[in-house]
N, C-alpha and C positions, 0 to 999 in steps of 0.2 A: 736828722738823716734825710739823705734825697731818695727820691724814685725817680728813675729815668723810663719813658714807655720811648720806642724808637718806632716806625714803620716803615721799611722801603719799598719804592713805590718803582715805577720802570724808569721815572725822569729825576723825582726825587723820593730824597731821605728825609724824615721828618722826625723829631723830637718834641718830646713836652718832657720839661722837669719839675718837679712839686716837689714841695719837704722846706723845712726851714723857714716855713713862714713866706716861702716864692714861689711862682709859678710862672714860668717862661716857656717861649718853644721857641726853637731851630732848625733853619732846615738847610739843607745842602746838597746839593750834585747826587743822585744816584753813581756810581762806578759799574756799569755792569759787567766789567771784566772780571771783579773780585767787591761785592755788595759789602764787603768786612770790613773795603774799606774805609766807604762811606759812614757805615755803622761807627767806625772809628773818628770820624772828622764829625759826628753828630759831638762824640764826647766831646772832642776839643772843642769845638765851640760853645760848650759849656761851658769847658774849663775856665776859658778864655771869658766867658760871662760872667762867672760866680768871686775871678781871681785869684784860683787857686795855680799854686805857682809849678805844681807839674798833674802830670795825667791821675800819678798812684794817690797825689796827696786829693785829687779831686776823689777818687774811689774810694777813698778811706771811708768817705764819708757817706757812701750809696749802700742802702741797704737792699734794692730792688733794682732789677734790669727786666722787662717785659718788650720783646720784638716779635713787632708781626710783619707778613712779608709780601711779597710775589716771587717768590724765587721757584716756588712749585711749579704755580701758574704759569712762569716763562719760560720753564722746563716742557710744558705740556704743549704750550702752544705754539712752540719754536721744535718741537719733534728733535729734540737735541739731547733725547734720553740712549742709557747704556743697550745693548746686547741682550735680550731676552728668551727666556725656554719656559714652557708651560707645559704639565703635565693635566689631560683631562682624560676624563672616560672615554673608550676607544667606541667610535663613532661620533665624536663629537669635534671631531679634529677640526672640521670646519665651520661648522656653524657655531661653537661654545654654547650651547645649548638656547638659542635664540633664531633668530632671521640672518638669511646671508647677508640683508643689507644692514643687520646692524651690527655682525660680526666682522662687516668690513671698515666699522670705523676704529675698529682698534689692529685686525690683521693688517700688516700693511705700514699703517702710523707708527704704531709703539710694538710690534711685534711681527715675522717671517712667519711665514706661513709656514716653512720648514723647520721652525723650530718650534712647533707645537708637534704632541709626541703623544699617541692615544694609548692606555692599556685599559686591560681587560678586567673585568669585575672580580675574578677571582685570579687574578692575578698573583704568580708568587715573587717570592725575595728575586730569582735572578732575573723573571721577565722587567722589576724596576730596575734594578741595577744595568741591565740592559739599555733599558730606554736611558737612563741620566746618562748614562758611559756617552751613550748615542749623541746625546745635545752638549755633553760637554767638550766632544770632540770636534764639534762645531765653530766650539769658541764662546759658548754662550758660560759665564760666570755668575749669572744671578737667575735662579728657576722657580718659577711658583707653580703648586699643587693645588689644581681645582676641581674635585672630583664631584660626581651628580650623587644630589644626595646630604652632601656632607653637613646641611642643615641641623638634620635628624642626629646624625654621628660623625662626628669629624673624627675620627679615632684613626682611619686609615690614614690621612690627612698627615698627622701627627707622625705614623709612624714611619710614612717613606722621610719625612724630614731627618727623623732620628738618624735613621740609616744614612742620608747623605751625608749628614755632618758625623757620621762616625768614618764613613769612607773618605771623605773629602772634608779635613779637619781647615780651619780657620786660617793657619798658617800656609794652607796652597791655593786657597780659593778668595780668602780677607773675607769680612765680615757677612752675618747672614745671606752664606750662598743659597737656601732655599724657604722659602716660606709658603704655610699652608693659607689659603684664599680665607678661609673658614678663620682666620687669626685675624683678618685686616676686617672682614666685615660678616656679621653670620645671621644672614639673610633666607626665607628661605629660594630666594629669585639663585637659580645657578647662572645665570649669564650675570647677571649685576654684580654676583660676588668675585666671577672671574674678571671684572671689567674691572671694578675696584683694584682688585689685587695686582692687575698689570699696573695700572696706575700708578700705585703707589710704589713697587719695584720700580718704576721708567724713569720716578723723578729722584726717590729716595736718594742715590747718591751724591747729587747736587746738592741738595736740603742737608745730607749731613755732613760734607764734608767744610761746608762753611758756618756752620751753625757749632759745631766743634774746633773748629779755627778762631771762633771770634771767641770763645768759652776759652779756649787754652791761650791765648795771647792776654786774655786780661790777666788768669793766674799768673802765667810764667811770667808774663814779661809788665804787669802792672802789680802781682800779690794780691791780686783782688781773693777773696773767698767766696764770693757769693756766687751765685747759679742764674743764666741767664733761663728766663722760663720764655716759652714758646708760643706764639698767638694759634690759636687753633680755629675753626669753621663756625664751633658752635659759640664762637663770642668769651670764649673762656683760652684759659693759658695752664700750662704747664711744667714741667722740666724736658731738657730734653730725649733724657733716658725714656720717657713714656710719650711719646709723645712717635706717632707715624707719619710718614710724609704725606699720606692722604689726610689726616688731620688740618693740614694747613694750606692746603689747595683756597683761594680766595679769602683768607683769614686776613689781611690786612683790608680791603677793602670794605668783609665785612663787618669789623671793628667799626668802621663807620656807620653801618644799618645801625649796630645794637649802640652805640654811641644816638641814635637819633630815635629809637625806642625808649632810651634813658630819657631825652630830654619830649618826647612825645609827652610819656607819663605825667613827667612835670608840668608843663603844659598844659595838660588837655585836649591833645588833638586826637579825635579819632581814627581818619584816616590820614598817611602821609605817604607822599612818593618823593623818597630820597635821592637825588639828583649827584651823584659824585663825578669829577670831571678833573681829571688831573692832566700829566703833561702829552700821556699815548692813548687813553681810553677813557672812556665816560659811560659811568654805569648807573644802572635804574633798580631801585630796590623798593621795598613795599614794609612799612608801620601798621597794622590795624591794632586799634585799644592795645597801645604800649607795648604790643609785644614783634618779633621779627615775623613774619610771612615768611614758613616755610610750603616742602610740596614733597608730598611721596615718589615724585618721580622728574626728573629734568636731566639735563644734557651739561656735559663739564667740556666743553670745549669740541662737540661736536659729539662727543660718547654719550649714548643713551645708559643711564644709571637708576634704578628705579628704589631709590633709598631715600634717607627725609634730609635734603638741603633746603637750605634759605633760599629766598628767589632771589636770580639776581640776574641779572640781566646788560650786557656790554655791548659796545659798536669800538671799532678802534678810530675814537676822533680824541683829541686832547689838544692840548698848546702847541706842541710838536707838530702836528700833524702837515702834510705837505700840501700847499693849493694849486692849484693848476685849473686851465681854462682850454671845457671841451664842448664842445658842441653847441659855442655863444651860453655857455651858463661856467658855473666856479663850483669843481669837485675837492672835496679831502678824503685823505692818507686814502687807501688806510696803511701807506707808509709815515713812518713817523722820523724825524731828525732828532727825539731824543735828549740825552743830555748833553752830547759827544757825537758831531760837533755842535748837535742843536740848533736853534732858528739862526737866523741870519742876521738878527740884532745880537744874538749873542758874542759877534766876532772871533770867531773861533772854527771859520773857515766855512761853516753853513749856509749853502746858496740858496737851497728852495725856501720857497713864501709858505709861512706859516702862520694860523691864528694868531701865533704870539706876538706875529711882528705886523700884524694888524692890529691887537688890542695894543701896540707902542704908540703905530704911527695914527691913531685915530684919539689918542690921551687916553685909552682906560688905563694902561701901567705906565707909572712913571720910570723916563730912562734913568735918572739916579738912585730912588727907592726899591730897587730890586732887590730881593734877598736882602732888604734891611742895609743896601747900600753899597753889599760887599762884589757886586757887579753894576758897572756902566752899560747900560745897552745901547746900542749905535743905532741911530734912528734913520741917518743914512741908509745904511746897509739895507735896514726894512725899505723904506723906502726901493732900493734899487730892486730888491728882491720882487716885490709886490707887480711893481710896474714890469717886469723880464716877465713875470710866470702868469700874472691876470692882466692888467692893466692893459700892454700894449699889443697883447693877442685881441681882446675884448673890444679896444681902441674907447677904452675910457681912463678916465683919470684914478690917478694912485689915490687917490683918498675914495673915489666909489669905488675901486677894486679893493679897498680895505673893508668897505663894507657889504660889501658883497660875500666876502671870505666872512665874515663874522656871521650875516645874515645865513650863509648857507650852516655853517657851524649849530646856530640855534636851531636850524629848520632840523637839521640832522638829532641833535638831543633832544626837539617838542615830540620828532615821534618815536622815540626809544622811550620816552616817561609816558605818552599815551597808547601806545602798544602795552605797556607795562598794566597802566591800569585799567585797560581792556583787558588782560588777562585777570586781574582782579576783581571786576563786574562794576568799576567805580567809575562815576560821571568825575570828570577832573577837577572839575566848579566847585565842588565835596571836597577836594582833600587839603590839605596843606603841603607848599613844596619845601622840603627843604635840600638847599642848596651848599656843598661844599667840598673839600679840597682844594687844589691850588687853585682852581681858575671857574670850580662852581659858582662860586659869590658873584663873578661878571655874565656869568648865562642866565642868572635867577628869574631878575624879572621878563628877560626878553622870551625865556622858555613859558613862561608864565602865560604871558600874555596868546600865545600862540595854540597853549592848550587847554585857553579859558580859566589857569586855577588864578582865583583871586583874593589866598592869601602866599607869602610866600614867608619864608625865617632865616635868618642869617646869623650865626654864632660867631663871639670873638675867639674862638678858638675852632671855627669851621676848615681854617686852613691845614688844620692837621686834627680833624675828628677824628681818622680812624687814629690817631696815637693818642685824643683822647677818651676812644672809645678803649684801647688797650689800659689807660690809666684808672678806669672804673672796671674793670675787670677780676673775675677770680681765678683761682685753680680749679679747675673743673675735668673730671675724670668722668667717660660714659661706659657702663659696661653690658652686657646683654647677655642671653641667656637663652637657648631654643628648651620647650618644655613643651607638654603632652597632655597637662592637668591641673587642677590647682594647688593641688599637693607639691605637684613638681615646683611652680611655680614658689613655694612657699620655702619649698627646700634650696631652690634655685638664688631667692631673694639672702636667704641666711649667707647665702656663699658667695654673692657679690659683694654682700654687704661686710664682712670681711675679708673680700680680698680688698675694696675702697678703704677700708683706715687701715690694712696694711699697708697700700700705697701710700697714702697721704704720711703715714709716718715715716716710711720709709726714703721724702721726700723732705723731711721736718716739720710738718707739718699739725695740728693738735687734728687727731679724727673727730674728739669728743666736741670739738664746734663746726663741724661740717654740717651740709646741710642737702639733706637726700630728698631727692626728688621720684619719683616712680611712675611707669607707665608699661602699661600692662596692653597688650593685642592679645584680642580674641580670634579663634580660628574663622569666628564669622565675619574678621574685619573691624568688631569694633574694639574701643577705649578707652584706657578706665587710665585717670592720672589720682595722684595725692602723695600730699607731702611726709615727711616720718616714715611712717611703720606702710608696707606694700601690701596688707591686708584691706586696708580701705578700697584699694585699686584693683582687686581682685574680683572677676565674675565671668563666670562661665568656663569653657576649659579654655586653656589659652597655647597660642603659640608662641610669643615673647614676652621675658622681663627686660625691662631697660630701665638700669639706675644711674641716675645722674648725681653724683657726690660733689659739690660744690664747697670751696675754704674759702672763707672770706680770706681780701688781701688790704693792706691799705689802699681807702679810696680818694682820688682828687676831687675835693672844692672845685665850684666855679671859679673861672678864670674871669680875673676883674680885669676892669677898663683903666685902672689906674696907671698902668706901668705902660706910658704910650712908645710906641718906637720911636727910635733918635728921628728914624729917616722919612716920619710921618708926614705927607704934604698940606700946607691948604692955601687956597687961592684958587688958582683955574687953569684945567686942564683941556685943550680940543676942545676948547666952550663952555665945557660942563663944568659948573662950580663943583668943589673939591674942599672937602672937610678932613680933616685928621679922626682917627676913632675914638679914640680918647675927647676931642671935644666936644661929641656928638652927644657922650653918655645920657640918657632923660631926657632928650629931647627929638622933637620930629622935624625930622629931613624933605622936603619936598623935593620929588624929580623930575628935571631929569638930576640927577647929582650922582659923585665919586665919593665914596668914604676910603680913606687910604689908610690902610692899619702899619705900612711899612712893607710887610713881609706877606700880604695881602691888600685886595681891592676889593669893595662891593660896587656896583654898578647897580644904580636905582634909575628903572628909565622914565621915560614919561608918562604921567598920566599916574604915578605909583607915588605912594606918600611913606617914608618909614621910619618906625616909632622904634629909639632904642631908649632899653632899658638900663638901668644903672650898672649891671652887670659886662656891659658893651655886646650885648644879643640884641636881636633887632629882629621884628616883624615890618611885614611892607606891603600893605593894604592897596587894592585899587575898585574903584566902586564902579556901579555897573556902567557900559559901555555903548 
């Protein structure tokens, strides 16, 4: 049987397939009109990989589909979310019980200011029904309840919910017209939980109407049976019945972080800053001793949120990205040309100069190896592009305005990984970089050298880490618990801990090999973790349980270097000798050199020497300077 992990990304869609003794990946065009359909063209080019002679008879054979996304994320930061109404404590209409300035990063963005509706503390049944009447006649279809307090007791929470969905049934409003704040995250921060729960109402309907589209087309119209499970935050997946839109806000890219945690561990690196660089953005994440760097408090898109994410850190640069020449220097995007109509070697109508069509015209990517061959890129084009938008403002030649666009690119990502670990308290020289996604492997060592780190690691499957960061992944369900004592707590743990193997079975799942995690907050702030039984974890009185229930899934083997691409180059590229990946396997590379995997490049620059391993992973050493 196969497992398919899929990721889409803003530019593209990527696939890894494992089962049957193979491991391949594919990747393909993002679609950002409709992401399902991409998700759909990952399959066929399996299909088309494996030989099976239609889509259903490919499905017959898959026992697992895990997709992680951006689809949240583009929701959020493209402010392309639905109609919104929020109930809070009256006096708190404006502030949501924080700062006006950081109530203005969500009034405004994701929410009217007139459709936020205060009631009173002792409020009865008609003063609510009053207020929803009020926002519904606005036009507002989706309303969330965030009252102060509600940490201690959400009960009221709960009960205006009741009451809408009993006055305003499913049938006139369509799905969960209201939800309590207290359901999406139970915190005791009341502006973090109201900020959350807009959140996740602003993107939710985007996230589900395609996430159930791609789920009913495989049934009806493939007979698939199986369940597409959902990439979530915390590096875990799920079904999509349990699974919240807020769950999966940066979930594909952080599949990458914990994909580079995995191979941390294995390794040995203590510290590492993650470098991920696809076709619109390029983000910076943080490893210390194997595990992800998270932070009790950080910003999802300009929203202050003061709950435990991952660090992660973005600039909008990528492949895409648009160059232009201001003020005798070379600026990008942070518009991006995307997949559609994309750079201007792509041919497909895209005028502006883009990285990507300086990594053509300079030999990092080969015009015929692209996506494993299934696109020509016009080297013209870059060309004309390059010299229109830098070159002949600049009054220098198309080949330094290629590298000038390149040179500005790494200047832009040396100081997004050294801000990064300046926020971490890490000299650079200390960590390891690892580089990947579609066009990290060509920023590696140049970002390197610029922020002094002088080891740097490059995976044969770095081109789609976060799909196989999704492919080493579990079912992972978190649930929480506000309490007062340790008794509560003790009472509290029994009751998560059967409502996690209700779920898990109710999912198909066996509960009896799950694997519980525990962490316990104290009111004085501190924290007690351990695995099993939440009595270890337990000290002092507390104010949260959080139990983390984990099912193992089937995991992928490293990805060998055997299976080279058809459209692997070697000879010489813009100067630079050029190896195939597959040739390289066990042996050291000196650079400056290109390793061409087909459907990926690394770029080893000068002065950088790199050792790969039998597996087709590679480290790339450079001594001191």
């Amino acid at each position: 049987m196969l497992n398919f992990d899929i990721d889409t990304g803003g530019t593209m869609t990527d696939g890894l397939v494992s089962g049957d003794g193979m491991v391949f990946s594919v990747k393909v065009e993002t679609t950002p009109h409709d992401v399902t359909i991409a998700f759909m063209n990952v399959l066929e080019a399996a299909r088309e990989r494996v030989g099976a002679a239609t889509l259903r008879d490919l499905l017959d054979e898959v026992a697992l589909i895990r997709w992680s996304s951006t689809i949240t994320s583009n929701v959020l930061a493209q402010k392309s979310g639905p109609k919104l109404g929020l109930l809070v404590s009256a006096g708190h209409e404006d502030d949501l019980y924080t700062t006006a300035d950081e109530a203005a990063t969500v009034v405004g963005p994701l929410i009217d200011r007139e459709n936020i509706t205060g009631i009173s503390a002792d409020a009865d049944d008609d003063e609510v029904r009053v207020a929803v009447k009020g926002l519904f006649d606005k036009g507002i279809r989706r309303i969330n309840i965030s009252l102060q307090g509600a940490f201690e007791d959400n009960s009221r929470e709960h009960k205006i919910v009741s009451m809408i969905d009993a006055q305003y049934p499913d049938h006139y409003l369509g799905s969960i017209p209201a939800l309590p704040a207290s359901e999406i995250l139970l915190r005791p921060d009341d502006a973090t939980r109201t900020f959350v729960s807009l959140i996740n109402a602003y993107v939710h309907p985007s996230l589900a109407t395609t996430l159930y589209r791609a789920e009913e087309s495989l049934r009806q119209e493939h007979s698939w049976r199986g369940n597409v499970l959902v990439g979530h935050i915390n590096g875990g997946v799920a079904r999509i019945g349990k699974t919240t839109a807020f769950d999966t806000i940066e979930s594909g890219p952080l599949f990458g972080t914990h994909a580079s945690a995995h191979e941390a561990s294995r390794l040995g690196d203590a510290r590492v800053l993650a470098i991920d660089v696809g076709g619109t953005t390029a983000k910076a994440s943080a490893v210390d001793a194997g595990r992800v760097v998270d932070r009790d408090e950080g910003h999802l898109f300009g929203i202050p949120v003061r709950t435990n994410l991952p660090l992660l850190r973005s600039i909008a640069l990528g492949g895409g990205s648009v160059a232009r020449a201001k003020d005798g220097t070379v600026t990008l995007g942070p518009d991006s040309m995307g997949a559609a109509p994309g750079p201007a070697c792509y041919g497909l109508g895209g005028r502006g100069a883009t990285t990507t069509d300086a990594f053509v015209l300079l030999g990092y990517l080969s015009p015929t190896a692209f996506l494993d061959g299934r696109r020509t890129l016009d080297l013209d084009a870059a060309r004309d592009a390059i010299a229109r938008a830098v070159g002949d403002p600049l009054g220098i030649s198309v080949e330094d305005a290629a590298r000038r666009i390149v040179d500005a690119a790494f200047d832009m990502t040396a100081e997004l990984a050294r801000e990064t670990a300046a926020e971490m308290g890490w000299d650079p020289a200390d960590t390891a970089l690892y580089a990947f996604g579609g066009n990290g492997p060509l920023f590696a060592t140049g970002v390197a050298d610029r922020i002094g780190a002088r080891t740097v690691r490059l995976f044969g499957f770095g081109h789609v880490l976060s799909a196989y960061g999704s492919a080493i992944s579990d079912v992972v369900h978190v649930y929480e618990s506000a309490v007062n004592s340790d008794d509560a707590a003790r009472a509290a743990a029994e009751r998560l801990t059967e409502e996690a193997r209700r779920d898990l079975r109710g999912e198909g799942f066996d509960p009896d090999t799950a694997i519980l995690h525990w962490e316990v907050r104290g009111s004085d702030g501190s924290r007690a973790t351990a695995e099993g039984a939440v009595d270890a974890a337990l000290r002092g009185h507390s104010s949260l349980v959080r139990l983390t229930a984990r099912s193992p899934l089937p995991s992928l083997a490293k990805v060998e270097a055997g299976s080279p691409a058809e459209r692997a180059e070697t000879g010489e590229r813009g100067g630079i000798p050029t190896h195939s990946w597959a040739s390289v396997a066990g042996s050291t590379v000196p650079g400056p050199a290109l390793v061409d995997g087909g459907s990926f490049t690394w770029l080893v620059g000068e002065g950088w020497s790199l050792e790969v391993d039998p597996h087709g992973d590679a480290v790339a050493t450079r001594g001191e300077r």
